[in-house]
Backbone bond lengths (Angstrom), bond angles and torsions (degrees), N, CA, C in turn:
res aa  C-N    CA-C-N  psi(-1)  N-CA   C-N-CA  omega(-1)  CA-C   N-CA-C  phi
1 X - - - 1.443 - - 1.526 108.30 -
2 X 1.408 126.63 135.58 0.911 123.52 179.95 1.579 128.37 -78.91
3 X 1.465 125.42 138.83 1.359 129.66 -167.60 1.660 119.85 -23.95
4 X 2.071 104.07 -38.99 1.408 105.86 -149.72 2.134 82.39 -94.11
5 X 1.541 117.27 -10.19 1.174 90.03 178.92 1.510 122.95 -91.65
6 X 1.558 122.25 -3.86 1.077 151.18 173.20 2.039 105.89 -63.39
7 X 1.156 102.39 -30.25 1.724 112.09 -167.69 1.667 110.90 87.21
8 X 1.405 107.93 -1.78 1.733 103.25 163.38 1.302 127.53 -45.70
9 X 1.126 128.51 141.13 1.468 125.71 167.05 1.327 111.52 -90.77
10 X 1.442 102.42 152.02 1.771 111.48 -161.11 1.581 108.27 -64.78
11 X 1.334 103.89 140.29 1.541 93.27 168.86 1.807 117.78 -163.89
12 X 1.392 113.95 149.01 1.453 120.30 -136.38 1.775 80.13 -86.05
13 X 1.196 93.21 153.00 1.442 98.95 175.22 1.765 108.48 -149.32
14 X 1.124 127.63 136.23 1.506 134.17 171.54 1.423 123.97 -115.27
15 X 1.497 98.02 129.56 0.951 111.21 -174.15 1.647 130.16 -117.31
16 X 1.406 129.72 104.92 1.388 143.32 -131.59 1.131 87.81 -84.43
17 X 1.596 142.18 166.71 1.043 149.78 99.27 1.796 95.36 102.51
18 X 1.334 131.70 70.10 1.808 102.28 -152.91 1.759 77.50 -93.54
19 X 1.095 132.62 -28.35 1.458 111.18 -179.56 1.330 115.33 62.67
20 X 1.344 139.91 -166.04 1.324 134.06 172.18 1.577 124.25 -1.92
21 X 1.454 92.37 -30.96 1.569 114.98 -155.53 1.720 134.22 54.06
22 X 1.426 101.48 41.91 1.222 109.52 174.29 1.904 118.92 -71.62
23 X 0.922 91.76 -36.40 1.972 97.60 169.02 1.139 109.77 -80.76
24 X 1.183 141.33 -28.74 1.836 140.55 144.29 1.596 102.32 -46.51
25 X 0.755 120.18 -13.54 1.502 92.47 -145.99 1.805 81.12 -113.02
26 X 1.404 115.59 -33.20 1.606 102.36 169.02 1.475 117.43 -86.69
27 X 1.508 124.41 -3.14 1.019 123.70 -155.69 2.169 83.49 -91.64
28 X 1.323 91.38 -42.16 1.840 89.07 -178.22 1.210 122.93 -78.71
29 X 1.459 117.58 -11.86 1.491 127.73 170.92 1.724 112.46 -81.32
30 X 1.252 104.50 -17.66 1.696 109.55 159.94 1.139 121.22 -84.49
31 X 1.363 114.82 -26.77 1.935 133.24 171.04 1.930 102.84 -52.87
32 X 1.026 90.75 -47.95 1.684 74.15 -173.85 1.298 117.37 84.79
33 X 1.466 101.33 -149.31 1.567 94.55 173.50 1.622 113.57 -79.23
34 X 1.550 113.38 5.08 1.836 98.67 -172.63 1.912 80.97 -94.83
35 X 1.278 136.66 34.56 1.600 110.13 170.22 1.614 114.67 -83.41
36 X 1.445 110.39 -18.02 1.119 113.38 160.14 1.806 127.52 -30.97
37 X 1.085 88.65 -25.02 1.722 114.79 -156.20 1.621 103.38 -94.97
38 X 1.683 113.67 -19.59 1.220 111.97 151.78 1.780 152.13 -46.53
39 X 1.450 118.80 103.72 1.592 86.14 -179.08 1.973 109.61 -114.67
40 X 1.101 105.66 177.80 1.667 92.81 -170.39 1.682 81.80 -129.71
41 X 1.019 80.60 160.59 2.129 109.87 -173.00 1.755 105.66 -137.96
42 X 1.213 102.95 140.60 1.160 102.60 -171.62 1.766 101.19 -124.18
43 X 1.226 103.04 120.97 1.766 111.63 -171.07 1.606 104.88 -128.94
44 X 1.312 95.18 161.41 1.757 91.85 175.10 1.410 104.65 -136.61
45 X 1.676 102.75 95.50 1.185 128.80 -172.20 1.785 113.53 -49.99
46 X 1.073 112.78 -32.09 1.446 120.88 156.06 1.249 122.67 -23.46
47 X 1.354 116.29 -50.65 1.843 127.21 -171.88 1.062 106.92 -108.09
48 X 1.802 117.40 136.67 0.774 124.39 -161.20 1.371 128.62 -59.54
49 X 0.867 116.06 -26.46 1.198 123.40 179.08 1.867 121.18 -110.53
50 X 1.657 95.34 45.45 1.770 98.83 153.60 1.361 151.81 -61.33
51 X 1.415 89.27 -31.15 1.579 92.10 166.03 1.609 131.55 -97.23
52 X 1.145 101.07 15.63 1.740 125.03 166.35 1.755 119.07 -45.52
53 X 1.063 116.25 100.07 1.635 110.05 177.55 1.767 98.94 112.04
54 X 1.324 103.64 -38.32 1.742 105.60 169.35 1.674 123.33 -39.40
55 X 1.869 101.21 124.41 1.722 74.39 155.17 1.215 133.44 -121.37
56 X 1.466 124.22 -160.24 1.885 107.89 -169.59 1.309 103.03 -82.72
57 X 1.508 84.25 160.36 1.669 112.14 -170.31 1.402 82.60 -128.14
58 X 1.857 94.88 158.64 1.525 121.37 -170.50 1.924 87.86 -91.19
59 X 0.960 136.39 -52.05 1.520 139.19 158.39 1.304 131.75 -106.86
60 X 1.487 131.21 148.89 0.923 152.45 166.94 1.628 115.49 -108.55
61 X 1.206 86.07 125.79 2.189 95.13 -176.10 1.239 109.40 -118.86
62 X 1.111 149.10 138.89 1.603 141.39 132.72 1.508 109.45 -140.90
63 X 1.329 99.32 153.61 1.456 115.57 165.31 0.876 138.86 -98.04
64 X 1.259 129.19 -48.31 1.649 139.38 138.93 1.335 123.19 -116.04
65 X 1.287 141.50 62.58 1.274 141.72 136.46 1.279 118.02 -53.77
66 X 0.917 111.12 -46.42 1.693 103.14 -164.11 1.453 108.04 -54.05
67 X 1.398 105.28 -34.27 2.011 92.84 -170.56 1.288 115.99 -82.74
68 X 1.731 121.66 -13.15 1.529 107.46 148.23 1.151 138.89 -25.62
69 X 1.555 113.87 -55.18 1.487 136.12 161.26 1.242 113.08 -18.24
70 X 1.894 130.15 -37.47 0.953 139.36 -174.93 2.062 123.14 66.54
71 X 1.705 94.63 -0.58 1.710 88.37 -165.45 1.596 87.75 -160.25
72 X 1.549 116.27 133.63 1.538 122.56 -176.87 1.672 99.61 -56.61
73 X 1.222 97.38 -35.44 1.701 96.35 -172.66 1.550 144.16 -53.28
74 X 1.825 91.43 -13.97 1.321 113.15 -173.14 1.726 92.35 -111.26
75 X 0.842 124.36 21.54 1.913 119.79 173.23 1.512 113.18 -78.02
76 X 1.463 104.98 -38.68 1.188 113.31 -155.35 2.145 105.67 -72.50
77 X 1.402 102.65 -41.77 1.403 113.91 166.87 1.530 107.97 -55.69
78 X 1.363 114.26 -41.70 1.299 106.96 -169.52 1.284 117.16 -73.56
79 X 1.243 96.68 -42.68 1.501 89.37 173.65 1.660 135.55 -68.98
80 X 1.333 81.70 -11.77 2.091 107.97 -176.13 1.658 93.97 -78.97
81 X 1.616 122.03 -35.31 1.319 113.86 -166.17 1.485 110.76 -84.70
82 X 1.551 119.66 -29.69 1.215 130.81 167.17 1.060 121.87 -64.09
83 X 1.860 129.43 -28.59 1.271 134.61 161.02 1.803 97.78 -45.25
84 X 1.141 103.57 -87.29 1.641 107.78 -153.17 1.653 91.51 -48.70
85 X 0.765 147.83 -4.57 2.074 126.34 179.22 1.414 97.35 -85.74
86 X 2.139 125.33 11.90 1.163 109.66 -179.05 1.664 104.74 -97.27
87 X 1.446 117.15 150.89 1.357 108.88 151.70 1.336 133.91 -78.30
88 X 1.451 113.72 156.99 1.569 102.84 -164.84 2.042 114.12 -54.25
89 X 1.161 94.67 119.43 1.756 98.05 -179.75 1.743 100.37 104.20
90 X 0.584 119.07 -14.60 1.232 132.51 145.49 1.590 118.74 2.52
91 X 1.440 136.34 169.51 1.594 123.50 174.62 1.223 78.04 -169.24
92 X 1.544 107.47 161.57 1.289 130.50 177.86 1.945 98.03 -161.62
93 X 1.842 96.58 146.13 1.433 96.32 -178.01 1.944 90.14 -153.82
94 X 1.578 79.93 145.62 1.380 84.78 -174.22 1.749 98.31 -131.71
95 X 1.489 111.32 162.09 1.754 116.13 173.12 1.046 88.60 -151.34
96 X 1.378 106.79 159.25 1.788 141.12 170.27 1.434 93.04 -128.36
97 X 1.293 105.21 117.24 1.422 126.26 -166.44 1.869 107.08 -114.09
98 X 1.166 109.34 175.99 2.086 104.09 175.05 1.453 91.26 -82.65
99 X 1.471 113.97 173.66 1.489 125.63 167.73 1.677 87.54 -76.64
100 X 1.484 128.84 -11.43 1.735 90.86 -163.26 1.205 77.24 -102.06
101 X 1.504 101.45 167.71 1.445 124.14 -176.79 1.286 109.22 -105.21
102 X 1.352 117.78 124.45 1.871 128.65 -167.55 1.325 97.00 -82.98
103 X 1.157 127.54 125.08 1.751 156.31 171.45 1.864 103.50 -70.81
């Protein structure tokens, strides 16, 4: 059901790494008719400075971004840079999922 038929109030949400785009792909099939209302940005979370020009979102999602990163060492920024794109009250949720995809 979509957010606006629920009585939710609208709210921006980002989503890291969509990859395959399986978490896009349920996140807009709950959108309804507001998916229109979607836009996608293309960043390369790699450099330091990806989330530059971004603005806050009420959530942050990803599933596997982090192992792009290629090195545990670079998590900790990432995750520090994905903090601040939150607004205050804000939530963020992250998973490390299998490469296979559960049916």
């Amino acid at each position: 059901m979509p957010p606006s038929s629920r009585g939710c109030a609208p709210a921006a949400v980002l989503e890291l790494g969509s990859g395959p785009g399986w978490l896009v792909q349920r996140i807009l099939e709950s959108l309804g008719p507001l998916a229109h209302r979607v836009r996608f940005v293309e960043s390369d979370f790699t450099k330091p400075d990806w989330h530059a020009g971004l603005p806050k979102y009420h959530a942050v999602v990803t599933l596997q971004a982090v192992h792009e990163l290629r090195h545990k060492r670079h998590a900790a920024s990432f995750y520090k840079a994905a903090g601040s794109l939150l607004l205050s009250g804000g939530c963020s949720s992250c998973a490390i999922t299998s490469a296979a995809r559960q049916a």
